[in-house]
Steps between C-alpha positions, in 0.01 A plus 500: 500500500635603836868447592617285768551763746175632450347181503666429828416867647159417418470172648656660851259760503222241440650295776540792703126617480353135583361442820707215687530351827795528744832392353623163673884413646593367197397753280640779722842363520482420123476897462766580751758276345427602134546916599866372617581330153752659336614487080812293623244192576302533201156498703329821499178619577278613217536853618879487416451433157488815340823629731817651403771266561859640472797350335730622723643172636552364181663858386730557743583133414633640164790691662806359499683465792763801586859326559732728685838542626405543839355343857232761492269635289324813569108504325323825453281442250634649230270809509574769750209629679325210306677263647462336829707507820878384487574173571840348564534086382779331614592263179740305733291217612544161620370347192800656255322662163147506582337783366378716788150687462439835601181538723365760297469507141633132428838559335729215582881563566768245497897537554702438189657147457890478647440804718548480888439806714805609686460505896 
C-alpha cells in the first residue's frame, strides 16, 4: 500500500501526463489564488503538504517579556557576529507598559512598573 504522499505524487503525475484542453478563467484564477495561500489560512495547495513549517511564531511566543529599568532598550541579538544589526526601542510610549517588539528576532521589551524616565 502506497502512502498518501505517494498516492498524491502519483495522481499529479497522472494528471500531469493527460492530454487536456486550454484551462478556462475560472480555473486559472483558482490556481493563482491557491499559490498565494498561506499556513495562517489553513488552505493550501496540495503541493504544500509535505512542507516544513516553522514554529517560530509560536516559539518566540514562549519568551517572556524583558522588564527593564529604563526608556530604552538596546537589542543585539544576543549572539555577536550571530546576531543581527543593533536596534534601539524606545519603551516610553504613549500606551504606558506595552511590551515593545524588536524588528528583528521578536524579543519583546517593556519598562518596569512605577518607573518614569527622567527628562
Amino acid at each position: 500500500m502506497l502512502r498518501r504522499s505517494s498516492q498524491a505524487l502519483l495522481a499529479t503525475a497522472a494528471r500531469a501526463c493527460a492530454p487536456r484542453a486550454a484551462p478556462s478563467a475560472a480555473t486559472t484564477f483558482r490556481l493563482q489564488s491557491a499559490s498565494f495561500s498561506t499556513i495562517y489560512d489553513h488552505q493550501t495547495p496540495f503541493e504544500d503538504i509535505n512542507r516544513h513549517r516553522s514554529d517560530a511564531e509560536q516559539r518566540i511566543a514562549q519568551v517572556p517579556i524583558v522588564e527593564l529599568a529604563s526608556s530604552v532598550a538596546v537589542c543585539d541579538g544576543g549572539g555577536g557576529a550571530l546576531g543581527h544589526p543593533v536596534e534601539y526601542i524606545q519603551l516610553d510610549t504613549r500606551k504606558h507598559n506595552t511590551p515593545q517588539t524588536c524588528k528583528y528576532c521578536g524579543v519583546r521589551y517593556k519598562m518596569k512598573e512605577g518607573y518614569h524616565a527622567g527628562h
